[in-house]
C-alpha positions as CSV (number, residue, x, y, z in Angstrom):
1,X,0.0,0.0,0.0
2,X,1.3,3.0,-1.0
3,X,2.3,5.9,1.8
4,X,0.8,9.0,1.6
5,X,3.5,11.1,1.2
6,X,4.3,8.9,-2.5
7,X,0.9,9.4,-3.4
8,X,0.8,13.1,-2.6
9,X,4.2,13.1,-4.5
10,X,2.4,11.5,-7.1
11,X,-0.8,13.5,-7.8
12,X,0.8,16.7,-7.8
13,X,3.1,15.3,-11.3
14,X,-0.4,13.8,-12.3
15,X,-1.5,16.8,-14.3
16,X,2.2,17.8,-16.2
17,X,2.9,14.3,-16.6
18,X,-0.2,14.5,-18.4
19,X,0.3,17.2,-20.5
20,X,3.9,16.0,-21.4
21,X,1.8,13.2,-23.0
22,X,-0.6,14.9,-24.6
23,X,2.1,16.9,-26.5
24,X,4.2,14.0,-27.4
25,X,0.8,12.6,-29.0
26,X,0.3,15.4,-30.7
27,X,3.7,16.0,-32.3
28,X,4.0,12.8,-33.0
29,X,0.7,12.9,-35.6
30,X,3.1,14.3,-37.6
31,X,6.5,13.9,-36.9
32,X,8.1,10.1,-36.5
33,X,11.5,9.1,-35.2
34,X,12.6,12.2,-33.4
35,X,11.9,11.8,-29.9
36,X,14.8,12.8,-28.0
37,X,14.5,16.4,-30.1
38,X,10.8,16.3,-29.0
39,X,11.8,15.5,-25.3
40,X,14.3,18.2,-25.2
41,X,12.4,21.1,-26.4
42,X,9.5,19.9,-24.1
43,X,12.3,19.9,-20.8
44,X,13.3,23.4,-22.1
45,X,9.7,25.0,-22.1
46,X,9.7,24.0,-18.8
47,X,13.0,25.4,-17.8
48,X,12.5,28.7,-19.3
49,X,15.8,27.9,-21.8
50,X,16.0,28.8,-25.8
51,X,16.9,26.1,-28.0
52,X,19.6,25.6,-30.9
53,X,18.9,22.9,-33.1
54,X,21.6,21.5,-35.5
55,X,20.8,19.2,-38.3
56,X,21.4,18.5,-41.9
57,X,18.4,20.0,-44.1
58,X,15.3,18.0,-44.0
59,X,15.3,16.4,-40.6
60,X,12.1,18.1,-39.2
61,X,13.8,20.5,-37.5
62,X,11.6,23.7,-38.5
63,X,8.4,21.9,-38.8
64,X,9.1,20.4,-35.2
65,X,9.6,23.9,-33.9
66,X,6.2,24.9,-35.7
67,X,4.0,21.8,-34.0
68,X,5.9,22.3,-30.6
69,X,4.3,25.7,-30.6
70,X,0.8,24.7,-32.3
71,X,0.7,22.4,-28.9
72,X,0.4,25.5,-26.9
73,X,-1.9,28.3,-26.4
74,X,0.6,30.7,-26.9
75,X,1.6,33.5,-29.6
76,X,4.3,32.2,-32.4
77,X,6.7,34.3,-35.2
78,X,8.7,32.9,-37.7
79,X,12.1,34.4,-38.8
80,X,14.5,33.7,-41.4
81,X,18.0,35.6,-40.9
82,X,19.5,36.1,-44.1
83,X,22.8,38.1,-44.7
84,X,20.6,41.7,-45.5
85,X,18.5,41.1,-42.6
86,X,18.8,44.0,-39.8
87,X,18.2,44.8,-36.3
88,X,15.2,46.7,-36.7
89,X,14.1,43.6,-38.5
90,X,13.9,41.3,-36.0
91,X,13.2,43.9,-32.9
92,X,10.6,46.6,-34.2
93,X,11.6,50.0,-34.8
94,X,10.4,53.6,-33.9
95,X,7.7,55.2,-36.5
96,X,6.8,58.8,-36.8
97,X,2.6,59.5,-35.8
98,X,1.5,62.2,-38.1
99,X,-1.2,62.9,-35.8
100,X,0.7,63.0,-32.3
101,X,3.6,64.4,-33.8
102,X,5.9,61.7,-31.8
103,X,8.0,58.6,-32.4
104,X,6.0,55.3,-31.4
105,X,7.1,51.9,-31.4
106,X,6.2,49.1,-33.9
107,X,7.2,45.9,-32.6
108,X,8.9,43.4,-34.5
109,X,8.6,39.7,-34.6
110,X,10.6,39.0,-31.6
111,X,7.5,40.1,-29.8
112,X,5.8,36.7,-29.5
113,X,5.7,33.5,-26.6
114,X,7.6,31.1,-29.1
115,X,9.7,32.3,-32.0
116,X,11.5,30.5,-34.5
117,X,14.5,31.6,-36.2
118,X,15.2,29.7,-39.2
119,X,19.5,29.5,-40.1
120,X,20.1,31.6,-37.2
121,X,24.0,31.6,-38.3
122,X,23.2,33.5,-41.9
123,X,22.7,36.6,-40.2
124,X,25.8,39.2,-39.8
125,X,27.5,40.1,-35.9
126,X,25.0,43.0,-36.2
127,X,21.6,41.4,-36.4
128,X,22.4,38.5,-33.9
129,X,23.8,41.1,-31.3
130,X,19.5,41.8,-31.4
131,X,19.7,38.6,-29.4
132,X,21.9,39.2,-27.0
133,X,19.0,41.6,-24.6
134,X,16.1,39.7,-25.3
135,X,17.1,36.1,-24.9
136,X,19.1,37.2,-21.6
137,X,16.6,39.7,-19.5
138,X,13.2,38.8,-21.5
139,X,12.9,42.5,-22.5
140,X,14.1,44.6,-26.1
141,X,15.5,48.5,-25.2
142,X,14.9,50.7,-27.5
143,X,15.8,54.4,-27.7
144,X,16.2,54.1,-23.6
145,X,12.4,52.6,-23.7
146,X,12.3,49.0,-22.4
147,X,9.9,46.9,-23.6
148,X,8.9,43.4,-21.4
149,X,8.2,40.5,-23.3
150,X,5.3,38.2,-22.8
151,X,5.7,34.6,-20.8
152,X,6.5,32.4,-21.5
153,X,9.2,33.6,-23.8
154,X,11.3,30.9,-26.0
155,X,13.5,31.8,-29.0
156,X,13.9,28.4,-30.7
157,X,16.6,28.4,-33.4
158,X,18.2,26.2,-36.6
159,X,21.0,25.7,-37.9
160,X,23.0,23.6,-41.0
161,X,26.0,22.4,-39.7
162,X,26.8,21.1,-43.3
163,X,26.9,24.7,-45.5
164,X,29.1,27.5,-44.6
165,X,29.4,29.0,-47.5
166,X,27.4,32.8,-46.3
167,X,27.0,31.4,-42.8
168,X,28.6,33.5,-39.3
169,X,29.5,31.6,-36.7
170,X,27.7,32.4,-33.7
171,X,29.1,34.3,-31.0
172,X,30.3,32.5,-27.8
173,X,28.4,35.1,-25.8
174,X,25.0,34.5,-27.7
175,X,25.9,30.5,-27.7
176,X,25.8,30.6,-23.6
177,X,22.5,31.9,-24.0
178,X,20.8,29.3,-25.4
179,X,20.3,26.0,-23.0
180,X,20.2,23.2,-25.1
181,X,22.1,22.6,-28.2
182,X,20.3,19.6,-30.1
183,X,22.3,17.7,-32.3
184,X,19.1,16.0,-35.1
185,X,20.3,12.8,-36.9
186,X,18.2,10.6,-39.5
187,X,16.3,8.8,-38.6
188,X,16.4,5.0,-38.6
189,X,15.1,2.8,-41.4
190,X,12.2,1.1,-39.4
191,X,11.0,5.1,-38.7
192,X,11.4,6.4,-42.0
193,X,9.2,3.3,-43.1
194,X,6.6,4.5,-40.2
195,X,7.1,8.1,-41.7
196,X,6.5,7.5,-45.2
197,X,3.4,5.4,-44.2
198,X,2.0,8.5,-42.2
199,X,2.8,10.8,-44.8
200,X,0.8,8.4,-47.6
201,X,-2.5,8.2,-45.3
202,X,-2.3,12.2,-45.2
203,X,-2.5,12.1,-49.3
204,X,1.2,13.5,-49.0
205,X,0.4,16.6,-46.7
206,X,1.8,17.3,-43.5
207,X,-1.3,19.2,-42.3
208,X,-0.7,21.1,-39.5
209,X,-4.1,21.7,-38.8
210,X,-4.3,18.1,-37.0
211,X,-2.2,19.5,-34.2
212,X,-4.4,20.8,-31.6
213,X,-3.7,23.1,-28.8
214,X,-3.1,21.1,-24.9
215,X,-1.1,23.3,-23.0
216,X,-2.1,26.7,-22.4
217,X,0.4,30.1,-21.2
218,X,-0.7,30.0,-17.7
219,X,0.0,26.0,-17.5
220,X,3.5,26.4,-18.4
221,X,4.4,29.2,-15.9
222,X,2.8,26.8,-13.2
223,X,4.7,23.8,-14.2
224,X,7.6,26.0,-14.3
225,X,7.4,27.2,-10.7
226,X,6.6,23.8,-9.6
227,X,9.8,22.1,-10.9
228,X,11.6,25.2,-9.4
229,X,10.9,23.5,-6.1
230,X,11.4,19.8,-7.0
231,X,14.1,18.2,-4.9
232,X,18.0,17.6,-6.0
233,X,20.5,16.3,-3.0
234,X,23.3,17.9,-2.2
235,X,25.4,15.9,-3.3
236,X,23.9,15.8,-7.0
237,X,24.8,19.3,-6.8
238,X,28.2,18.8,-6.1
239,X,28.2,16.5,-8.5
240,X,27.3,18.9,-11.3
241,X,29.8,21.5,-9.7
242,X,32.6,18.8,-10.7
243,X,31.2,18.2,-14.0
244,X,31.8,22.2,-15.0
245,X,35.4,22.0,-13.0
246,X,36.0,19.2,-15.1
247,X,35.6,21.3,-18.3
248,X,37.5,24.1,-17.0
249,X,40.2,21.7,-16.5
250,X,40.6,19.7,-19.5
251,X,43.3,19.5,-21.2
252,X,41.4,19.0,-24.7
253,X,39.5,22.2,-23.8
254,X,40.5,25.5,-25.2
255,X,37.3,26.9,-23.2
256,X,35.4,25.3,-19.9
257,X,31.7,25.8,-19.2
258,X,30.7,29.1,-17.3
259,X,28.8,29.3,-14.6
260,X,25.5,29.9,-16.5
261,X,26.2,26.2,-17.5
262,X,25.9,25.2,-14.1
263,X,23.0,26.6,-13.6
264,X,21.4,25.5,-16.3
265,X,22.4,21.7,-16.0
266,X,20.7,22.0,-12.6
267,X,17.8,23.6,-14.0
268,X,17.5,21.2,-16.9
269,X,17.9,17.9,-14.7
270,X,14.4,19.4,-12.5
271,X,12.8,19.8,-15.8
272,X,13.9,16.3,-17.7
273,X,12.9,14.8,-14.6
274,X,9.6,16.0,-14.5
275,X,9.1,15.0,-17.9
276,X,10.0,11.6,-16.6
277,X,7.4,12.0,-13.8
278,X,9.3,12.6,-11.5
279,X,9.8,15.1,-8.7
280,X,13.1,14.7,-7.7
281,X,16.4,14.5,-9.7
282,X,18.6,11.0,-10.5
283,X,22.2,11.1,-11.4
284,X,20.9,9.6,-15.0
285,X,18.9,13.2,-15.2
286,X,22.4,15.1,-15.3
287,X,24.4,13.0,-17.6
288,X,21.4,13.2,-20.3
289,X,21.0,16.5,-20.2
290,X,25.0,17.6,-19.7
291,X,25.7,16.6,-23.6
292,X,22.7,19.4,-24.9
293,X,23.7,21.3,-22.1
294,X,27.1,21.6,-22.7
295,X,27.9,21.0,-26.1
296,X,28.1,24.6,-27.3
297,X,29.4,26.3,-24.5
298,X,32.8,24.0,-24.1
299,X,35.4,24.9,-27.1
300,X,38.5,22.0,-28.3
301,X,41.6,22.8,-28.4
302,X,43.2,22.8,-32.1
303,X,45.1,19.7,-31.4
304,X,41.9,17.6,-30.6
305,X,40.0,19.3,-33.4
306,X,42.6,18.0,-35.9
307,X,42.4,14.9,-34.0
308,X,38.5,14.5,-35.2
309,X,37.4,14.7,-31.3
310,X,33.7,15.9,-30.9
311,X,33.0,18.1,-27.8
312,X,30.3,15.2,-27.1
313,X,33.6,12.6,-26.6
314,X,35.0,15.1,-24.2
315,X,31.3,15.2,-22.2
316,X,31.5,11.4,-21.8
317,X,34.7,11.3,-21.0
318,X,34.4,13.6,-18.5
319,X,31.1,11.9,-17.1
320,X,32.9,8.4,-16.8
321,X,35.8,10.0,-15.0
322,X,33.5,11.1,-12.2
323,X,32.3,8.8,-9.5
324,X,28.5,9.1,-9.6
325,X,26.6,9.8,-6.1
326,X,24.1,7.4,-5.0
């Protein structure tokens, strides 16, 4: 018989564990064989983080971005940086009123719960410094005027790690910003068969229409609040302390994690927990989420690049060389 503390422990997860379901139902109308990307863009809404996705082109990446956010009853943009694209683009700019004879502001797409930025990394140093405010304090300034965005506020953005012919390499800055980098491979063949199927019974149409609403604004600012509190030992916070050290003292590293990275390890491991249903964090919870968490923010040294090491080698390494806490 179960005690009533599990069962209390149990009944308040009963409603986001439901709505965790319902979304990956509903995604998964459409998309097949992508359900790590699915699960990590779910544990980032819930831990307040943007999103990089990296994939070659045709991999779902922008469609999942577009069904994530049909799932919720939230506002969404669409962007797509190009090399001409500016600033003023992205945040709004000031137009002159003819008949108050004053400067007000039209906002820009940026001004929306979920926005997705299609090839963040073809725009110039110029427009991607229009990040740098918004994704960090939630808010665009503007002639000394600043301007709050709505919650929940996501940026989720794409990239092609293949072309970089006309690409810009993000900044490390904007890079720490973002909470997960996804890494989106093909999927295998048993999928793509289950995909192709799927896609025949829709008469060849990925109708978006089918994806119906099951999380609303006010949901997710709850659930986010609620994992705020869920419980992680002290010494699975150590352990994520030694993870960062680790990267700071690597030799294959040219550049460790910041402190930002802590944080947002510890902050993802509530959420991916949650999605798991539960309330409290496992030592499994950090080393899943440590590779999207720290992928981008860790930089190799020349030697290992030439080497053909991936900055996901030096993660695991660095996970197996630490003695887990149990």
């Amino acid at each position: 018989m179960e005690t009533p503390e599990i069962f209390e422990t149990r009944s308040k997860l009963t409603d986001l564990q439901a709505s965790v379901d319902a979304m990956r139902a509903e995604i998964n109308k459409i998309i097949v064989g992508q359900d790590d990307m699915i699960d990590m863009i779910i544990t980032s809404i819930f831990s307040g983080g943007h999103v990089l996705i990296e994939g070659v082109p045709g991999v779902a990446k922008t469609l999942t971005a577009k069904l994530i956010a049909k799932a919720i009853s939230t506002s969404f943009s669409r962007l797509s940086f190009t090399p001409d694209l500016m600033p003023s683009d992205v945040i709004g700019t000031l137009v002159y009123n003819t008949k108050t004879t004053d400067f007000e502001f039209k906002k820009g797409p940026i001004f929306a719960n979920i926005v997705l930025v299609d090839e963040i990394n073809r725009a110039p140093a110029k427009t991607q410094s229009a990040l740098f405010e918004v994704m960090e304090e939630f808010q665009v300034t503007v002639d000394g005027k600043a301007y709050p965005m709505a919650t929940p506020f996501m940026i989720i953005a794409t990239q092609n790690p293949i072309e970089h012919e006309g690409t810009y390499r993000l900044p490390e800055a904007q890079l720490d910003r973002f909470l997960f980098k996804i890494n989106v491979d093909y999927p295998g063949k048993e999928q793509e068969i289950k995909m192709l199927t799927m896609f025949h019974n829709r008469n060849d149409v990925n109708d978006i229409s089918l994806i119906k609403p099951v999380l609303s604004s006010a949901q997710v600012m709850d659930y986010r609040k609620r994992i705020g509190t869920f419980h992680i030992d002290p010494n699975l916070i150590s352990y994520i302390a030694s993870i960062i050290h680790h990267t700071r003292n690597n030799k294959g590293l040219y550049l460790g994690a910041s402190p930002r990275a802590a944080i947002a390890l510890m902050t993802a491991s509530k959420a991916y927990a949650a999605v798991n249903g539960r309330d409290f964090v496992k030592p499994e919870d950090i080393q899943y989420v440590a590779y999207p968490v720290l992928r981008h923010r860790i930089m190799l040294t020349a030697e290992k690049e030439m080497e053909g090491i991936k900055t996901d080698d030096i993660i695991k390494q660095i996970i197996q060389s630490i003695e887990v806490p149990r």
